[in-house]
N, C-alpha and C positions, 0 to 999 in steps of 0.2 A: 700150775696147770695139772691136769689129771689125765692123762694119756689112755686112761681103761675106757672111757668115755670114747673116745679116737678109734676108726676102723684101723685096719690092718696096714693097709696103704698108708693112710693121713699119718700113722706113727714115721713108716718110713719116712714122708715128708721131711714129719718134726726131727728126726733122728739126721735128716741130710743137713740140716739146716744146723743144727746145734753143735754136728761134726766141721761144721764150713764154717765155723762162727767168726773165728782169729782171719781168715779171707777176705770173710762180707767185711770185717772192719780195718785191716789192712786196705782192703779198694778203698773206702771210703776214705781213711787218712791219702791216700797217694789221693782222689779229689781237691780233696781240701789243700790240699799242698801246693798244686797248680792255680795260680791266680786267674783269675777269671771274670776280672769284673766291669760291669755293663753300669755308665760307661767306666772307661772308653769302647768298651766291646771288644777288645781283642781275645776270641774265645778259640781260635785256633788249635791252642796245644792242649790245651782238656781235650776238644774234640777228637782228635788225633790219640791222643793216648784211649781216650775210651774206643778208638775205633779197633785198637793194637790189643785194650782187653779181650773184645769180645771175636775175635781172630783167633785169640790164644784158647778159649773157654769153647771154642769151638760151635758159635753158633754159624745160622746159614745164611747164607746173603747177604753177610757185612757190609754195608757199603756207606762211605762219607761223600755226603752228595751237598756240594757247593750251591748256594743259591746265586740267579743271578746281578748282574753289580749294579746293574738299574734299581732293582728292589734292593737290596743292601743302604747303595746311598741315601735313598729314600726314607728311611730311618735314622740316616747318621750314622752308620759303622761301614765298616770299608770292607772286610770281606767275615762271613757267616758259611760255614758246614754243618748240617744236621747228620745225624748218625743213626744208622737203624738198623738192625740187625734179627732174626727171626729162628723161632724155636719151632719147626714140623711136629703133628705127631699125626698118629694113623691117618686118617684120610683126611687130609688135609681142606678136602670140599668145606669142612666144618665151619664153624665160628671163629672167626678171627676177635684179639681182644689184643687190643695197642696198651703199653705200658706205658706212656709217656711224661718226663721228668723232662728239666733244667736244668742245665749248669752253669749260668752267667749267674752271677749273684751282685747284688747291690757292690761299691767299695766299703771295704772296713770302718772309714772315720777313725775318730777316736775313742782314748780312754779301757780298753783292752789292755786285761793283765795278764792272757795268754797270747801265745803269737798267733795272729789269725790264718796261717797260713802253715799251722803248726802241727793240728790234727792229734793235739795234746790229749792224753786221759786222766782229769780228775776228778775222785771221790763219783768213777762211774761215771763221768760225761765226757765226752769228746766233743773238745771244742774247738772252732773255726770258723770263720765265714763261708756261707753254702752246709754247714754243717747237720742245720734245720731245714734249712729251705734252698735248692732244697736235692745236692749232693746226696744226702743219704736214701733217697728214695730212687737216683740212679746204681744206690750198690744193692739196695733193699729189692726192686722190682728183679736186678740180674739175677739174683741168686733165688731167687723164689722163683725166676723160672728154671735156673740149672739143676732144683728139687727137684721138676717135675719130672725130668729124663728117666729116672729110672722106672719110671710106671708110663711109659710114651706109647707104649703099643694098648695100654685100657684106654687112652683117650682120643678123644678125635678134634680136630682142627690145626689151630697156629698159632702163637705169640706174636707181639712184633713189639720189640721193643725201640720204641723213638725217642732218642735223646736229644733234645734240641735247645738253644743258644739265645732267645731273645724274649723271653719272659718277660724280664723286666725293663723293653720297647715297646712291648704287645703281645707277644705271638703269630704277627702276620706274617712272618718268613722262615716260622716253627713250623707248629702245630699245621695251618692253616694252608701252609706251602706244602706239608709233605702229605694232604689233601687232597690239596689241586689238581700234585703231578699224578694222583693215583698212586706214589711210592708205599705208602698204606692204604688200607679199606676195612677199618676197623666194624663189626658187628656193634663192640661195645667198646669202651674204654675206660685206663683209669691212669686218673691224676695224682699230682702230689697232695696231700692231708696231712694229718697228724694221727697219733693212734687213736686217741683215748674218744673218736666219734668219726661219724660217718657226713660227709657233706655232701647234700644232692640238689644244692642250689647255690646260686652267691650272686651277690650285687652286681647292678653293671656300675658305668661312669662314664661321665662325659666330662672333656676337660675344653672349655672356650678361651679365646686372647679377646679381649674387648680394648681397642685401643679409642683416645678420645683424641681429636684433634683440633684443636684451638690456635691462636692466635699468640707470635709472641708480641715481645714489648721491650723495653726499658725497663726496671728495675721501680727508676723514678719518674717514669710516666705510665703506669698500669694499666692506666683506663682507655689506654688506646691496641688494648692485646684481651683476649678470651683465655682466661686462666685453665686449661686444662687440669692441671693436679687438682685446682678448687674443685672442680667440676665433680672430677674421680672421689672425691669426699664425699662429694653428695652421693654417687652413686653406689661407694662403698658403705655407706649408711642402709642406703634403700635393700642393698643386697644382705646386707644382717638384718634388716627387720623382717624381710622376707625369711627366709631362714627361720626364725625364732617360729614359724606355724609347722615347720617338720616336725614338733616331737608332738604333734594332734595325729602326724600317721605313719600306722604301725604295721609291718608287714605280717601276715598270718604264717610265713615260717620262722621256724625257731631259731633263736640267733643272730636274727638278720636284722632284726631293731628296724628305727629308723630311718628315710632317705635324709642328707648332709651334704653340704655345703663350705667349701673353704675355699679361702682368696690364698692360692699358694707363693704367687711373685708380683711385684709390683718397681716399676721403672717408669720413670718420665724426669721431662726438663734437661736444659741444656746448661745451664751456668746458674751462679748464685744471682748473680744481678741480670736475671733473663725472667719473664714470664712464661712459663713453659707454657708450649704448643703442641708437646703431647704428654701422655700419662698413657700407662700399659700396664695391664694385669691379666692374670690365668687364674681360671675358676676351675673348683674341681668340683663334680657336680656328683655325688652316689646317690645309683638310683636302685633303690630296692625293685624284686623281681615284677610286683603288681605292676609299676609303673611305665608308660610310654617314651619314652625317651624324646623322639619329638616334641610332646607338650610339656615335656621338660624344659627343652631347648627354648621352644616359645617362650614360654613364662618368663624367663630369664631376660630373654630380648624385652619384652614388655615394661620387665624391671626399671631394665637402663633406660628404654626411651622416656617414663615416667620423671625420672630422677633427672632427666636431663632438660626438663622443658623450665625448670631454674636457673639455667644456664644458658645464655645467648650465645650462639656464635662458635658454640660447640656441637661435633657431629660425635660419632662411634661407629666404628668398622669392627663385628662381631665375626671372628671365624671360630669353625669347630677345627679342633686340633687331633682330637682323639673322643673315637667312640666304642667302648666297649659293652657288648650287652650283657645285661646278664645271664644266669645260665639256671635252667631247672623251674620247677621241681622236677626230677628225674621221678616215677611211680615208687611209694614204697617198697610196693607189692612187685617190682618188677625183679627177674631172676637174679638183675646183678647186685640189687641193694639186700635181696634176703639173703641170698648165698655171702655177702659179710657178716651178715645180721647174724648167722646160726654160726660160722666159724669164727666170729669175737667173742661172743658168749662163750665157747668152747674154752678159746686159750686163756679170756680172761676170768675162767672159772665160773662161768654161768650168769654172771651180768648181763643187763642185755644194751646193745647197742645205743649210743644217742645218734639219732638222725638228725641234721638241723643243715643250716642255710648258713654262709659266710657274707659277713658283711666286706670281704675281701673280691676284689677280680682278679679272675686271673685265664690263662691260656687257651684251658677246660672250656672255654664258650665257645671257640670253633668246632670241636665235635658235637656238643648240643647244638647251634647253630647250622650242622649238619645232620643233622636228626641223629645222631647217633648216644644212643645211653651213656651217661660218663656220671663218675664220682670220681669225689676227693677224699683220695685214703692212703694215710702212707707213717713216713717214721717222723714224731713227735711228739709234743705234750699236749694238753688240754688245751690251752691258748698260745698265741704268737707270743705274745710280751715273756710266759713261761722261759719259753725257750730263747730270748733278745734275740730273737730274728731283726733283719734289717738296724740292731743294735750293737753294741759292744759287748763280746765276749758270748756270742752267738755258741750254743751249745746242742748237743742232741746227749738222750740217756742212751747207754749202749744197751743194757733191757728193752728201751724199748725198740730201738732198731733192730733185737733178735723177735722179738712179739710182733711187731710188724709184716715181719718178713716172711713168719710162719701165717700170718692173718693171710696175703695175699697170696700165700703158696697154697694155701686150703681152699683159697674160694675158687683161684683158678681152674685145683685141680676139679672142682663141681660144677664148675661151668664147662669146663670141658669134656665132662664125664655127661652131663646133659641129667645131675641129679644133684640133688642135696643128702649128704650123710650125716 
């Protein structure tokens, strides 16, 4: 990077930030350290400790706000606090612009030859579960806001930074909750990403249970029972041959490929010498941004009813289980995607930005969903797989979690300045 390029200020920035470097990455290992993983959900003590960080860092109106136990069980976790905390500067009337990151992270699995819960540095990466995805973009966002303090009287508005606990159930008692109560009122907002590109859109999904109910039997008298598993054969035929016409459509943002299809569980039948009388499966359905989600859903029902008219005696109980939309396209042209646009080109020496679309869901759709501006931008690599996100041996570069951290500490400071430099 070339700092002569950088006004006066933006140095400071990069100079705060370079000087906090061993901090930003100390918080992050102490993340990684505390286990956190969804399920089972018990995300308590991350939230708790981050509430005791940002107490000590001296932001304003810390506060760990419990959601309540109705919505909690309703997802299957037993109790959830979101955590949020806020940076003033001159007149506060301004733009507000929520930070908001994750801390539950997948379980570890296996096969990891660092400890996931270790927060280890090799050959330059720190590894861990939450280490990618996405832990390092709640140390990455704190500290690129505690840059901005020292230049708090040029700017005007507020930060808010919201860390919240259920990403990976949805976001409806994240993001979505702290919404609702009014606890934020974001202008704009920004999500977790990766560095090396900017995300201003990303798939929805819909996930269905289609169970089938049939007839049992004997074993050795068959024909007096409606074979539900048979059935689910047929149906899980009809369901891949359907499928094989999504790669005819392509979605017009970048990245985003195809909408897809996968049968992710499957259950039925009672004993070996039983004809089962039921069969149970979950569909996962990504649906690119163009698409309607409804005549998603339809089409899918129509599947089944088709595939099952070979089948006597067999019905199917289709529920939705989960609908997420997708999010975006956010404007290129709009202040929050150029104001990354001019300061990644900056740090990453004049390159210019890749804008594109995620074939991934995530949180981020409750603030579009709310009309409000939001991108995915934070500490990462080029790809998921890069980094073995939701894999073994889950890693983040520490370059790029100090590049990151300066990207969102420059764009802030331009959003909040009400200019681009």
């Amino acid at each position: 990077m070339t700092t002569e390029i950088l006004s006066p200020e933006k140095q400071q920035i990069i100079h705060f930030i370079e000087d906090q470097q061993e901090n930003l990455i100390s918080f992050l290992k102490e993340l990684v350290s505390i286990p956190s993983d969804n399920p089972p959900g018990d995300c308590q003590k991350i939230a708790e400790h981050i509430f005791k960080r940002l107490e000590e860092y001296e932001f304003e109106n810390v506060s760990i706000n419990e959601v309540e136990e109705e919505r909690v069980k309703a997802v299957g976790r037993t109790k959830v606090s979101n955590v949020i905390g806020f940076q003033n500067f001159g007149n506060t009337q301004g733009l507000e612009i929520t930070l908001n990151s994750h801390g539950d992270v997948v379980p570890p699995g296996l096969r990891w030859t660092q400890n996931p819960y270790g927060g280890n540095i090799v050959d330059g990466k720190l590894y861990g579960r939450g280490a990618a995805v996405s832990k390092s973009d709640i140390a990455s966002f704190t500290f690129a806001t505690l840059a901005l303090r020292q230049l708090k009287e040029n700017l005007n508005g507020k930060i808010s930074l919201a860390f919240t606990f259920d990403e990976e159930t949805g976001g409806d008692i994240g993001p979505k909750w702290l919404l609702e109560k009014g606890l934020i009122n974001p202008d704009m907002a920004i999500c977790p990403g990766f560095t090396y590109s900017l995300a201003n859109a990303h798939n929805g999904c819909l996930h269905l249970e289609v169970k089938l109910k049939g007839k049992s039997a004997h074993a050795a008298e068959p024909q007096y029972g409606h074979d539900a598993l048979e059935a689910m054969t047929g149906v899980l035929s009809a369901l891949y041959e359907y499928r094989k016409g999504f790669s005819e459509i392509k979605s017009n943002i970048p990245n985003v490929g195809s909408p897809n299809l996968v049968v992710g569980l499957i259950s039925g039948g009672i004993n070996t010498n039983v004809v089962p009388d039921t069969a149970t499966i979950r569909i996962d359905r990504r649906l690119i941004p163009e698409e309607n989600p409804k005549f998603a859903e339809a089409e899918i029902r129509n599947v089944i009813v088709e595939a099952l008219e070979n089948y006597t005696g067999v019905e199917a109980e289709v529920n939705q289980i989960l609908l997420a939309h997708s999010m975006g396209p956010v404007p290129v042209n709009s202040p929050l995607v150029q104001s990354f646009a001019a300061n990644w080109s900056k740090i990453m020496g004049g390159e210019e930005l890749p804008i594109v679309g995620s074939p991934l869901y995530t949180d981020a759709r409750h603030f579009y969903e709310a009309d409000i501006p939001v991108v995915l931008f934070g500490t990462g690599p080029r790809t998921l797989l890069e980094a073995n996100g939701h894999r073994a041996d889950e890693h983040v570069k520490v370059d790029d979690l100090i590049k990151a951290t300066k990207i969102v500490a420059l764009t802030l400071y331009d959003l909040l300045l009400g200019q681009n430099n």
